[in-house]
NUKEFI-495979 format. One line per field, with one value per atom (N, C-alpha, C): residue number from 1; residue in three letters; atom name; x, y, z. Coordinates in steps of 0.001 Angstrom, whole numbers, plus 500000, padded with zeros to 6 digits. Layout:
residues N
seq = NUM ...
type = ALA ...
atom = CA ...
X = X ...
Y = Y ...
Z = Z ...
END
This chain:
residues 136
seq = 1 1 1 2 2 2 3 3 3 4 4 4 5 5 5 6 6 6 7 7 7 8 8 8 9 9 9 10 10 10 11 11 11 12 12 12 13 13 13 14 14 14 15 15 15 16 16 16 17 17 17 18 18 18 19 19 19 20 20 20 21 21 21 22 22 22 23 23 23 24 24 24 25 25 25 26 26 26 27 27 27 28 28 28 29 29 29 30 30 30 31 31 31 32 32 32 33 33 33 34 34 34 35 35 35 36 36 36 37 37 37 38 38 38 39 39 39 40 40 40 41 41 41 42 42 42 43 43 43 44 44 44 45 45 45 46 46 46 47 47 47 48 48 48 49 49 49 50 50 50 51 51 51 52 52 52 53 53 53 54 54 54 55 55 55 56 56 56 57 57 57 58 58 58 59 59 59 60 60 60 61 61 61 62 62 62 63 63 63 64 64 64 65 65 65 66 66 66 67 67 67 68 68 68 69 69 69 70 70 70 71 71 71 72 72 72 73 73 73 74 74 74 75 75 75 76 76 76 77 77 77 78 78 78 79 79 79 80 80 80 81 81 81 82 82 82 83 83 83 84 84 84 85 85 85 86 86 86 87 87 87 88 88 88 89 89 89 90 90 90 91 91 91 92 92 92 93 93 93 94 94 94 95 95 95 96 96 96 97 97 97 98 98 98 99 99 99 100 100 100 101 101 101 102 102 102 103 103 103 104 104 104 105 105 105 106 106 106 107 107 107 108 108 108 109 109 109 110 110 110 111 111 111 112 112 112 113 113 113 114 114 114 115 115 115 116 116 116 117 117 117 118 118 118 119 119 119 120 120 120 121 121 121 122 122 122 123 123 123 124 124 124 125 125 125 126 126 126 127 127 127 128 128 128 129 129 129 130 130 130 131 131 131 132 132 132 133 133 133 134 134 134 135 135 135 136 136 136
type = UNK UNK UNK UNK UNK UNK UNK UNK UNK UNK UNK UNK UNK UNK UNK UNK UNK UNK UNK UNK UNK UNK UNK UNK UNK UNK UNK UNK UNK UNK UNK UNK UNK UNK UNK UNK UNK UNK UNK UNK UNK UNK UNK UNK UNK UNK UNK UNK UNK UNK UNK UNK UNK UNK UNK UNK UNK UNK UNK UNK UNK UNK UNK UNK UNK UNK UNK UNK UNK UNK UNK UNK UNK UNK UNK UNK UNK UNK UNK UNK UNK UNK UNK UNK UNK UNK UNK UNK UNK UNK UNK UNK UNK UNK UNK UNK UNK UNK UNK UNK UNK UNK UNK UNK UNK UNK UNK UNK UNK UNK UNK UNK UNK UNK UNK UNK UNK UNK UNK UNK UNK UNK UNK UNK UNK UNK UNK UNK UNK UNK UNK UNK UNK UNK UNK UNK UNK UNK UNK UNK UNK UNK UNK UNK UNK UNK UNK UNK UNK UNK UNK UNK UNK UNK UNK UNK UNK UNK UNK UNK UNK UNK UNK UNK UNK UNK UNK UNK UNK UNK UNK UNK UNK UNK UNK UNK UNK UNK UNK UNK UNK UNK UNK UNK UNK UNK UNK UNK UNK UNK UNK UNK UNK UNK UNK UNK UNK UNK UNK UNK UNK UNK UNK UNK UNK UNK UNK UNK UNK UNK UNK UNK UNK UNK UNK UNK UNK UNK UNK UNK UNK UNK UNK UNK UNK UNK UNK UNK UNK UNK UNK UNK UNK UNK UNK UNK UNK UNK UNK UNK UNK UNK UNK UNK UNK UNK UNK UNK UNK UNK UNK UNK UNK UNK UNK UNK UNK UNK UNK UNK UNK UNK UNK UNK UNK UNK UNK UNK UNK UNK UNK UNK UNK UNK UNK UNK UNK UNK UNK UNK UNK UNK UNK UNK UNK UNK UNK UNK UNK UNK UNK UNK UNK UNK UNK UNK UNK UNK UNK UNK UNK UNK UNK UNK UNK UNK UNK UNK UNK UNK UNK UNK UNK UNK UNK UNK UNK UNK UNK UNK UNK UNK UNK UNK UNK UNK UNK UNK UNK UNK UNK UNK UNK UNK UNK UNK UNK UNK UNK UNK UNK UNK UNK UNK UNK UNK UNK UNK UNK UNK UNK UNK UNK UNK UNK UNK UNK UNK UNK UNK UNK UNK UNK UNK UNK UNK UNK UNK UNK UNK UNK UNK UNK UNK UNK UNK UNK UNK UNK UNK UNK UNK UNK UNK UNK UNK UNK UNK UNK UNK UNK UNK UNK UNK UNK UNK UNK UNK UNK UNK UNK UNK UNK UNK UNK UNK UNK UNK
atom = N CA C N CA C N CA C N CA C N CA C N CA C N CA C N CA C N CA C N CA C N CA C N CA C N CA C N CA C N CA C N CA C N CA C N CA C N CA C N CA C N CA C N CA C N CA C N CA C N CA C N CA C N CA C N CA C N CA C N CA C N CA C N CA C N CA C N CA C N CA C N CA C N CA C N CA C N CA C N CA C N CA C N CA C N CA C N CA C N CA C N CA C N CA C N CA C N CA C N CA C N CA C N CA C N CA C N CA C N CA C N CA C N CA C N CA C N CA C N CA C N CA C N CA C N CA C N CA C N CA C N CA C N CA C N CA C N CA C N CA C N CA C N CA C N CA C N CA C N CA C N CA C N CA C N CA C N CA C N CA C N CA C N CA C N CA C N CA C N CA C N CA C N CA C N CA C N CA C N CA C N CA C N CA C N CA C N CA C N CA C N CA C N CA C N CA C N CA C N CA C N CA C N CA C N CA C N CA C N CA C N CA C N CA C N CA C N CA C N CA C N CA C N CA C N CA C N CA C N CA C N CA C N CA C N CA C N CA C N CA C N CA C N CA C N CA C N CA C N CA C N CA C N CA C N CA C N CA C N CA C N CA C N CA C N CA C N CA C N CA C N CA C
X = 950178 949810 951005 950765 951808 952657 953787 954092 954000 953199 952449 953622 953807 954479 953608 954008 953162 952942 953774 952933 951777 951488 950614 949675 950045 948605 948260 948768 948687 947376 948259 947175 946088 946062 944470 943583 944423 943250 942412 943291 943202 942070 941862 941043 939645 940047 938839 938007 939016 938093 937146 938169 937369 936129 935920 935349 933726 934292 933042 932481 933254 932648 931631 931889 931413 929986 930244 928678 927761 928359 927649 927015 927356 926960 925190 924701 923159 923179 921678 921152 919990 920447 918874 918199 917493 916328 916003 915763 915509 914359 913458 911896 911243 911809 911077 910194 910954 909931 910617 912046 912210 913280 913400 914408 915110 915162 916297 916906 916629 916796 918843 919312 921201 921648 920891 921988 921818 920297 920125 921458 921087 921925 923217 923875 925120 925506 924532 924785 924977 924081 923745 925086 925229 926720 927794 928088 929171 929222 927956 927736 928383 927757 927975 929930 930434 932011 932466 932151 932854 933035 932082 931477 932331 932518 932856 934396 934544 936316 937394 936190 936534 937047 937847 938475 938614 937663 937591 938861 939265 940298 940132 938693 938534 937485 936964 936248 934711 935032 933521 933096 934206 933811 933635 933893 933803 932139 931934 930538 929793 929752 929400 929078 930176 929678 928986 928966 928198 926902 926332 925055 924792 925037 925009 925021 925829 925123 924256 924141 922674 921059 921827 920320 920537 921202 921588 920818 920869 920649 918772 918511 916907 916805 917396 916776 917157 915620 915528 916352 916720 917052 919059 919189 920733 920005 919533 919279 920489 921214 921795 923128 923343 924064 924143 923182 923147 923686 924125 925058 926463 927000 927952 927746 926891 926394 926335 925924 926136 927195 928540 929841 930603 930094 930766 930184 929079 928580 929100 929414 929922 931552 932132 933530 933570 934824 935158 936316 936481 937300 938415 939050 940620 940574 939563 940020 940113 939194 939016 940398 941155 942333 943506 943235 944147 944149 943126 942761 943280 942915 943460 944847 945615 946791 947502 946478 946739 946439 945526 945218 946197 946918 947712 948724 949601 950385 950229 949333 949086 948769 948248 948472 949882 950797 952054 952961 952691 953112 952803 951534 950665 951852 951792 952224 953622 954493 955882 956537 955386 956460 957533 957824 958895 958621 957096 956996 956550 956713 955933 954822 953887 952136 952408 952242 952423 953163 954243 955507 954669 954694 953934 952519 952261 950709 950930 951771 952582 953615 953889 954682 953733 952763 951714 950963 950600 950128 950576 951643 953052 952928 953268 953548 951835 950710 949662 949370 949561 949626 950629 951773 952752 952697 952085 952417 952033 951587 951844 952637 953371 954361 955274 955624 956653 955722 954710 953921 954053 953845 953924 952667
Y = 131155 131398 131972 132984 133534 132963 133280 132188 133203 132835 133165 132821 133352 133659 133295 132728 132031 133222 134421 135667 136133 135814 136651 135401 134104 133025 133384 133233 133979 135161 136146 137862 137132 136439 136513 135309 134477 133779 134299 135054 136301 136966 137895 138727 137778 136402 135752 135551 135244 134992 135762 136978 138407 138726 138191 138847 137578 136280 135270 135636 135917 136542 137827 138504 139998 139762 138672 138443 137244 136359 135683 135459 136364 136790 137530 136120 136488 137681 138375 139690 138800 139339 139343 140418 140724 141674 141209 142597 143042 143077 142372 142641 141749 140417 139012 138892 138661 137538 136510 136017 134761 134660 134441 134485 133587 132264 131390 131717 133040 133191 133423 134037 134003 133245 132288 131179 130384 130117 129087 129690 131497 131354 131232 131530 131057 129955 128739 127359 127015 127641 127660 128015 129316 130120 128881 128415 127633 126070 125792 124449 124611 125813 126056 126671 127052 127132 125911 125557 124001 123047 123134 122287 122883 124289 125102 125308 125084 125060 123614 122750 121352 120927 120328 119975 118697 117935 116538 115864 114903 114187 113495 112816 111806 112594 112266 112405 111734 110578 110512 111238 111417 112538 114180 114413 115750 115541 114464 113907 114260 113808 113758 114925 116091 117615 117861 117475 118559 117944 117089 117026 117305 117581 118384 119869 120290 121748 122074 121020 121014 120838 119897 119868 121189 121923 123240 124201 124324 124993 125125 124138 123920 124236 124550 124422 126658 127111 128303 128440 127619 128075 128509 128027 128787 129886 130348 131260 132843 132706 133694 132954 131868 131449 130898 131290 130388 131396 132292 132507 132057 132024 130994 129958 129116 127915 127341 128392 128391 128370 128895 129015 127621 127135 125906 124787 124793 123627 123972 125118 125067 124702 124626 124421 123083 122511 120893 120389 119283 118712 119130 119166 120006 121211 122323 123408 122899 122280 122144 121785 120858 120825 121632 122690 123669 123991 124701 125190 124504 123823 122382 122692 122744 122914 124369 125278 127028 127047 126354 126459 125277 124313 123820 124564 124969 125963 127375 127571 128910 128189 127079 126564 126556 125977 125065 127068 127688 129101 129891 129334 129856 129274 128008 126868 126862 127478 127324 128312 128986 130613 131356 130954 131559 133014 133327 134049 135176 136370 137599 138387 137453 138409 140377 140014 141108 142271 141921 143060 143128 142592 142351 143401 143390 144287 145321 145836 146807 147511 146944 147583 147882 146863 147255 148399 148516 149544 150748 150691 152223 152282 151366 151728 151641 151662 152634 153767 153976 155712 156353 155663 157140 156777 156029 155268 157219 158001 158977 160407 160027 161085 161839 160727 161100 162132 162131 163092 164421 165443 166927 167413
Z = 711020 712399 713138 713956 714739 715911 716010 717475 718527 719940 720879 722087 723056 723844 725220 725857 727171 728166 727923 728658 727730 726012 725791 726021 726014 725793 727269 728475 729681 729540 729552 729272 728806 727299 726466 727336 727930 728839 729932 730856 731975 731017 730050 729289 728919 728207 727907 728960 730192 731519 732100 732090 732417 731750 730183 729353 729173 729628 730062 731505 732649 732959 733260 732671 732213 731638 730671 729639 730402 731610 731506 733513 733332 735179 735214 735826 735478 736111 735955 736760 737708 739245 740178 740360 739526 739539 741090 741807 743068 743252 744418 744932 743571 743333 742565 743414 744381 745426 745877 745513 745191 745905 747136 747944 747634 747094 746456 745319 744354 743062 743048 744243 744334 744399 745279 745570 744151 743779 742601 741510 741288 740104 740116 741494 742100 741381 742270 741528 740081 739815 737884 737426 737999 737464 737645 738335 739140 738427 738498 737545 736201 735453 733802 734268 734760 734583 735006 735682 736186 734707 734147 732780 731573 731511 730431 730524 731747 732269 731926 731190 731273 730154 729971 727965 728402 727763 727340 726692 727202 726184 725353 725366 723853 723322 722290 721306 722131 722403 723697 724426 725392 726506 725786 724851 723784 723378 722937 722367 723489 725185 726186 726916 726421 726819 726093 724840 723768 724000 724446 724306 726139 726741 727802 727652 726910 726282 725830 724985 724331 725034 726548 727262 727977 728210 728943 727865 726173 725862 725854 726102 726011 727136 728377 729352 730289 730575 730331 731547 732435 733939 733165 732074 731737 730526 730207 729704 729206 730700 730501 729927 729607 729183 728176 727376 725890 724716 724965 723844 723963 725344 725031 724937 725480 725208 723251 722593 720940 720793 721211 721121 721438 722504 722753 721864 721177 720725 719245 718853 717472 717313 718525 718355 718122 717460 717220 718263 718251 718794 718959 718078 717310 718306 717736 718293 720481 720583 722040 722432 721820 722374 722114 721325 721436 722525 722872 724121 725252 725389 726682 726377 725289 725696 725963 725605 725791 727780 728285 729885 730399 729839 730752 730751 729456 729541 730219 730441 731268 732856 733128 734104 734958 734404 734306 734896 733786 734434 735620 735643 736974 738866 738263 739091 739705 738191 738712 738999 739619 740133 739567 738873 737896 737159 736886 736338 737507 737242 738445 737540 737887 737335 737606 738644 739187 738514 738407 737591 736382 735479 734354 734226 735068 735372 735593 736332 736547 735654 735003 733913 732969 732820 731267 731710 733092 733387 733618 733417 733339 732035 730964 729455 729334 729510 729030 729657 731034 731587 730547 729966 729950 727708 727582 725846 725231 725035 724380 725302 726177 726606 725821 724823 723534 722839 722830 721574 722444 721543 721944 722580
END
């Protein structure tokens, strides 16, 4: 396994985030009828990250989400969320706390100002405008 650098565990969390959101942002089809259908999926949306943002510390409370996914996955009102919903119920314990410790550490960076996001974004975004200048 490679050793990971708390700017790249950083970036790939930033990207995973980007990239759960991207897939899992219901659609409101326009002219339903259903004038509660934003806010509900608002909620829905907001409920399922609150839940999915969460790393259990025991093996109970791990037991305790997963069958909460599981009533999520039966249930059509997350629909747009059941392919990650398959994703989270196939992961184990182990890996969950990698994770827990990849978002506190990217937490902990977030927190102690030390680092400048910013520059960082800015530079990656200079070295991909200019990454083939060298070529002819």
């Amino acid at each position: 396994m490679t050793q990971l650098t708390l700017e790249a565990v950083a970036e790939r969390l930033e990207a995973l985030e980007r990239k759960v959101a991207e897939l899992t942002t219901p659609a409101i089809r326009p002219g339903t009828g259903d004038r509660d259908a934003a806010p509900k999926a608002a909620a829905l949306r907001d409920q399922f990250y609150a839940e999915a943002a969460r790393f259990p510390d025991t093996e109970a409370g791990f037991a305790t989400q997963k069958e909460l996914y599981r009533q999520w996955r039966a249930d059509s009102a997350f629909e747009p969320y059941w392919t990650l919903l398959d994703r989270l119920l196939a992961r184990d314990f182990a890996d969950t706390r990698k994770w827990s410790a990849l978002a506190d550490a990217a937490r902990h960076l977030r927190e102690s100002g030390t680092y400048d996001f910013d520059a960082w974004r800015e530079r990656r975004e200079y070295d991909l405008k200019h990454a083939n200048d060298h070529l002819p």
